[in-house]
C-alpha positions as CSV (number, residue, x, y, z in Angstrom):
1,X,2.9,24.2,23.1
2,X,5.8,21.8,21.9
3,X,8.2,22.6,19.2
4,X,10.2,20.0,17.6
5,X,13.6,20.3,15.7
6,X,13.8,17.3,13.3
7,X,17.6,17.3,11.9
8,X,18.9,14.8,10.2
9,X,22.2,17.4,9.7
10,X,21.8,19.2,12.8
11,X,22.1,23.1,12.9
12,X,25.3,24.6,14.5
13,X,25.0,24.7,18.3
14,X,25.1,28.4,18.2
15,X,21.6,28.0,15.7
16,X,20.4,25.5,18.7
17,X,21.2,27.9,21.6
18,X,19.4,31.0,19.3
19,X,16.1,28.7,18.7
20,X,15.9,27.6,22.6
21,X,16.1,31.5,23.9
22,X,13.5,32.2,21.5
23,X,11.2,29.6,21.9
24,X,11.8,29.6,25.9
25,X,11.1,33.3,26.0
26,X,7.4,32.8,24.4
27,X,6.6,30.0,27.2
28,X,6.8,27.2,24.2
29,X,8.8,23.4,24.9
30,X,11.6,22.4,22.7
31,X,12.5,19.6,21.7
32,X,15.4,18.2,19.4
33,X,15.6,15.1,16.9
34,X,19.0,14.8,15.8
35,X,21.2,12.9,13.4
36,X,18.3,10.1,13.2
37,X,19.1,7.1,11.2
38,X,15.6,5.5,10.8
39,X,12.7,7.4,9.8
40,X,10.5,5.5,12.6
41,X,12.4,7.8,15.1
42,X,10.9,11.0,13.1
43,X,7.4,9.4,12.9
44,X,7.4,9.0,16.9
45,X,9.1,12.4,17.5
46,X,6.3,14.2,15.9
47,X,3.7,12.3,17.2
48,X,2.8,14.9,19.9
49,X,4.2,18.3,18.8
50,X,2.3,21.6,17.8
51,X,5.3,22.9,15.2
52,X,8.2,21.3,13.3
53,X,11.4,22.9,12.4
54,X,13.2,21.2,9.8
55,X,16.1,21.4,7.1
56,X,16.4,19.6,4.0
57,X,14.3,16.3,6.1
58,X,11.0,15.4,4.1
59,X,7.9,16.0,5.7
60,X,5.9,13.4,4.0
61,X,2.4,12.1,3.8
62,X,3.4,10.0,6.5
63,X,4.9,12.4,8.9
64,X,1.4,14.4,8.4
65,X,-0.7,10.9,9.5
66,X,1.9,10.6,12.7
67,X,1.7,14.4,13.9
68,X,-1.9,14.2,14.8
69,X,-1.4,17.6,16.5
70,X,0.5,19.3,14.3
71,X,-0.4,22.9,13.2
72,X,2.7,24.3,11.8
73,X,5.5,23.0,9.9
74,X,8.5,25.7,9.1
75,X,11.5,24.5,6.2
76,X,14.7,26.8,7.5
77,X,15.7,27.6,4.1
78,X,14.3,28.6,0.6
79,X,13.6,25.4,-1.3
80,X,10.5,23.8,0.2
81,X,10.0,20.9,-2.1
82,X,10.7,18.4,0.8
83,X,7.5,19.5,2.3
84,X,4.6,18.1,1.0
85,X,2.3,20.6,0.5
86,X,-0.8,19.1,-0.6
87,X,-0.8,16.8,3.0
88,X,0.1,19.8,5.5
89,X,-3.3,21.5,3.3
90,X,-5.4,18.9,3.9
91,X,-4.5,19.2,7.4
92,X,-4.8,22.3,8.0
93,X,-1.3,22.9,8.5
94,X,0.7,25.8,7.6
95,X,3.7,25.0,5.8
96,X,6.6,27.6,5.5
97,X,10.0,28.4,4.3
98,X,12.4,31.1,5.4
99,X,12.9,32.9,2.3
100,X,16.2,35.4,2.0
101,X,18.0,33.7,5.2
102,X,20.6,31.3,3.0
103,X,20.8,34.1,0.2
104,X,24.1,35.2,0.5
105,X,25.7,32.0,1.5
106,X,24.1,30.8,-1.7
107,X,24.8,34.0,-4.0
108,X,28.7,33.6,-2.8
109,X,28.8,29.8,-3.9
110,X,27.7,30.6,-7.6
111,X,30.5,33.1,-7.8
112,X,33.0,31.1,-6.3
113,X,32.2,28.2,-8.5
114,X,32.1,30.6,-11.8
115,X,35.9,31.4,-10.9
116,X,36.6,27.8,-10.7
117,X,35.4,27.0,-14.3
118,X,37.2,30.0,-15.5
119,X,40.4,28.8,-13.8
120,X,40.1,25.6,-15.5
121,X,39.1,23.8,-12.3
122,X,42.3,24.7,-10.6
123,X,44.2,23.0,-12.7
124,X,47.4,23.6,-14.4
125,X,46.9,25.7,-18.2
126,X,45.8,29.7,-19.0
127,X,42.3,30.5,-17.7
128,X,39.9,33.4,-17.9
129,X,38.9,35.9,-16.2
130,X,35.0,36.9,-15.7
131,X,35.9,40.5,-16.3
132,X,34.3,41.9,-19.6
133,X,31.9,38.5,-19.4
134,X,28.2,38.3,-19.7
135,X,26.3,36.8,-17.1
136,X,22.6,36.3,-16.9
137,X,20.7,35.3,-14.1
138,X,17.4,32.6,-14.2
139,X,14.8,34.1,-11.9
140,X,15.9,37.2,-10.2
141,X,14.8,36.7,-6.6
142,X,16.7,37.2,-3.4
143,X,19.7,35.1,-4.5
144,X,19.2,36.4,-8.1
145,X,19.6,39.9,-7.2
146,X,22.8,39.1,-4.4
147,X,24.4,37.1,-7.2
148,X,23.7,40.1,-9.9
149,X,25.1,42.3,-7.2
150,X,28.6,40.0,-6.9
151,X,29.1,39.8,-10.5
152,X,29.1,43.7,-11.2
153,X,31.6,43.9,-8.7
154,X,34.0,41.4,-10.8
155,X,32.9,44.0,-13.7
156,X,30.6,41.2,-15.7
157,X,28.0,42.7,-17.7
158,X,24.7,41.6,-15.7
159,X,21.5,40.2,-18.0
160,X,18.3,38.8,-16.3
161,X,15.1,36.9,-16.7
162,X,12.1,36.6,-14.9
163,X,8.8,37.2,-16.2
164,X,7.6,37.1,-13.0
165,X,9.7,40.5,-12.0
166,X,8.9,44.0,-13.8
167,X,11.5,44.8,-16.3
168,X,11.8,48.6,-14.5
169,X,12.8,46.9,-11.2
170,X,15.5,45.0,-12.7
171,X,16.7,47.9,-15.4
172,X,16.8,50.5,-12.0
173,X,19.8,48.1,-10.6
174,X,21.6,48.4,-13.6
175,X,21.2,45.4,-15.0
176,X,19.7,44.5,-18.7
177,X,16.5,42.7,-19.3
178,X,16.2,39.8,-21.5
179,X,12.7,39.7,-23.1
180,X,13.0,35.4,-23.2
181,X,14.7,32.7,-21.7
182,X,16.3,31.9,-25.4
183,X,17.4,35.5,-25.2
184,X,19.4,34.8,-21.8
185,X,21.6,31.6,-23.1
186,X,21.9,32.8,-26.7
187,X,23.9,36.1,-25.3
188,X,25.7,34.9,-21.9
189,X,29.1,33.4,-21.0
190,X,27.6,32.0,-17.7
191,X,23.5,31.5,-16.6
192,X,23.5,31.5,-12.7
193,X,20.1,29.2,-12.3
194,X,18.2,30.5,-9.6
195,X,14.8,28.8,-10.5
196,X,12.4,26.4,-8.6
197,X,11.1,23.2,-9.2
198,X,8.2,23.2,-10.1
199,X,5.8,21.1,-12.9
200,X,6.8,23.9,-15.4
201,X,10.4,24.4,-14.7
202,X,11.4,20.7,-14.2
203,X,13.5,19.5,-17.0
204,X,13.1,22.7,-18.8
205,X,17.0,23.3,-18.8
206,X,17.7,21.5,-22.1
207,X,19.9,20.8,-25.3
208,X,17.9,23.7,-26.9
209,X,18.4,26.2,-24.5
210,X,22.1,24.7,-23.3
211,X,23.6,24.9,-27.4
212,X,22.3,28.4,-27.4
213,X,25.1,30.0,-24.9
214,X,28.1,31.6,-26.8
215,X,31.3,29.5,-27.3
216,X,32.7,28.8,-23.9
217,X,29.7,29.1,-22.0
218,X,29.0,27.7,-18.5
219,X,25.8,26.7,-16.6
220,X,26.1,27.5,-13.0
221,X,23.2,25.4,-11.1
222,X,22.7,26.3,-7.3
223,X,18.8,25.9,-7.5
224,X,17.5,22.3,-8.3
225,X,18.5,18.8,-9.5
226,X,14.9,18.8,-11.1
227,X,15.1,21.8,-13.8
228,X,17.9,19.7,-15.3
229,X,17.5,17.8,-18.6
230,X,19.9,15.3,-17.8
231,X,20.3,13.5,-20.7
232,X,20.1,16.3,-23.1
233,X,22.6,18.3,-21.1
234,X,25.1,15.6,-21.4
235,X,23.8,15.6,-25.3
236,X,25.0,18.8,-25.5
237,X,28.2,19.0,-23.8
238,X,28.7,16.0,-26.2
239,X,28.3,18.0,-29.6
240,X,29.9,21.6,-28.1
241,X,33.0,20.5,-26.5
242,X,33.6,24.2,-25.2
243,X,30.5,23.7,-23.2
244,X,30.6,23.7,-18.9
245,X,28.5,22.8,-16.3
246,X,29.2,23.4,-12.5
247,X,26.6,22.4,-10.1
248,X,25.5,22.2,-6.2
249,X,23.2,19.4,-6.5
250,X,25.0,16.1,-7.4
251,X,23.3,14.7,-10.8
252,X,22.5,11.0,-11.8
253,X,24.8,10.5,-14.0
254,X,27.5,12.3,-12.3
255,X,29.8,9.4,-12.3
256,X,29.5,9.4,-16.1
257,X,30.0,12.7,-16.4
258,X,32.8,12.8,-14.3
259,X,34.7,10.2,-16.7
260,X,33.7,12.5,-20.3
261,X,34.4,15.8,-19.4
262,X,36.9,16.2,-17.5
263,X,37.8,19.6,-16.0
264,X,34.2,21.0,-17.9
265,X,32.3,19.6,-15.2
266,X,32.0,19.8,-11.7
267,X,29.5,18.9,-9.2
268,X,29.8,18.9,-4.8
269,X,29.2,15.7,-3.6
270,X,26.4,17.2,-1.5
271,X,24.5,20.4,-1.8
272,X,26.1,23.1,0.6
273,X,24.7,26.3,-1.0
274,X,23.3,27.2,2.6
275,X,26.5,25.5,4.7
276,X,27.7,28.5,5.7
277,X,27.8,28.8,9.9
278,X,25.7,32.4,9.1
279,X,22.7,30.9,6.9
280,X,22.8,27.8,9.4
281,X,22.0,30.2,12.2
282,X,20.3,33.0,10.2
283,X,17.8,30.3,9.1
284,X,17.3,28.7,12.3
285,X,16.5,31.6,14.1
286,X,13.7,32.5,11.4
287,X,12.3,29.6,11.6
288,X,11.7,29.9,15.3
289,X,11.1,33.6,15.3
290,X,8.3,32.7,12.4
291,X,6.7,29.7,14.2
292,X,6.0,31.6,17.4
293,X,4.7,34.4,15.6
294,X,2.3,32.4,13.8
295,X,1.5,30.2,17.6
296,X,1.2,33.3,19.3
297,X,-0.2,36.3,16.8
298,X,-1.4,33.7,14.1
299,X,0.8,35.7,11.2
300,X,1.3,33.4,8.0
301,X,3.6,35.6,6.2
302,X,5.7,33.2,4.6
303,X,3.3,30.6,4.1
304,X,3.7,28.2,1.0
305,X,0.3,26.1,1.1
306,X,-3.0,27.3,0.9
């Protein structure tokens, strides 16, 4: 069996040295595709290999047609909308993520960038602290509940939504329950977004929802570009002019942004939730650890495609 790590950003060597001891201790072939330029090189990589490893490098339609012996295809982080799901299912291919591994790295980042909207960007002029503020949390999964966690310890008062987790497991942590998302913004200083992309969350982050938050209020987004309303967002930092917006995935209008508001916004130029050397390596290793159980023991546990 052959295993192929396809990076364009390669893991950390440590991450590297991890996968190899466990891939050589099952009896499997490694191989590595780094810091390639032209997508041809990914196409002729794969052509040959039994599982793929990869980070934030899309597995398209055409990767599926060139890996004519492909049976597993493993995303080493949470997100998995490079993958294309519906291909690796008509292939027979098991696509999965590693869910959990970059959850801290992740969790820390929407803190941090919380304190650097209260402290006016780092700029010179009186802040606030996030002591005595509200913060609710968008989908209360692994990051969810780590960022939840982080924010009690500043002593914020911790509100969450997610209709997809029962409101008793989310009271027992001490945190409140908001019964809708209109709810969450209309009574929190900051929203941590924590949601996917999918067809019912995209755009779904609007001028409704955003004009809703209580004067001073900030949107923290460390989830996806996708859930963004754009346009209306800038709409309504436009009309509420005590409105903020700090994210981890660099918008389309950014430049735009950048040039209206100032100190209220703040974007990295590249996402770097997970660049932490432990998620790099956490995520690396569960990626291996889950492709050779799946080649040796056929477990699917963290499947994403049916």
């Amino acid at each position: 069996m052959k295993i192929l790590v396809a990076t364009e950003k390669p893991f950390a060597k440590a991450a590297t040295d991890g996968i190899k001891k466990i891939t050589d201790k099952a009896g499997y072939e490694l191989v590595l595709l780094e810091k390639y330029t032209d997508v041809n090189e990914l196409y002729t990589a794969v052509a040959d290999v039994d599982a793929l490893i990869v980070r934030s490098d899309k597995v398209t339609q055409e990767v599926i047609d060139a890996a004519k012996k492909l049976k597993i295809v493993v995303r080493a982080g949470a997100g998995y909308d490079n993958l294309d799901l519906k291909a690796c299912s008509a292939r027979g291919i098991v696509a999965m993520n590693t869910p959990g591994q970059n959850s801290n790295a992740v969790a820390e980042l929407a803190l941090g960038m919380m304190v650097f909207m209260a402290r006016n960007s780092f700029q010179p002029g009186t802040g606030t602290e996030l002591k005595g503020k509200k913060v609710g949390i968008h989908a209360y999964g692994n990051v969810g509940k780590l960022v939840a966690h982080l924010a009690k310890s500043f002593g914020m008062e911790v509100f969450a939504f997610d209709p997809f987790v029962p409101a008793a497991e989310i009271e027992k942590e001490g945190i409140h329950v908001a019964s809708s998302i209109e709810e969450l913004y209309n009574t929190c200083h900051y929203v941590s977004l924590h949601i996917p992309a999918t067809p019912e969350t995209k755009q779904s982050i609007n001028y409704n929802l955003l004009t809703k938050m209580p004067k001073g209020g900030c949107l923290v987004n460390t989830a996806r570009k996708e859930v963004i309303h754009e346009t209306e967002l800038m709409k309504a930092l436009d009309e509420r002019t005590d409105l903020k917006y700090i994210t981890d995935i660099l918008p389309d209008n950014h430049a735009e942004m950048v040039s209206k508001y100032g100190t209220r916004y703040f974007s990295t130029a590249k996402k770097m939730g997970a660049e932490t050397a432990e998620a790099n390596i956490n995520a690396g290793l569960a990626a291996a650890n889950q492709i050779v159980d799946f080649l040796t023991n056929g477990v699917t546990k963290f499947q994403v495609n049916k």
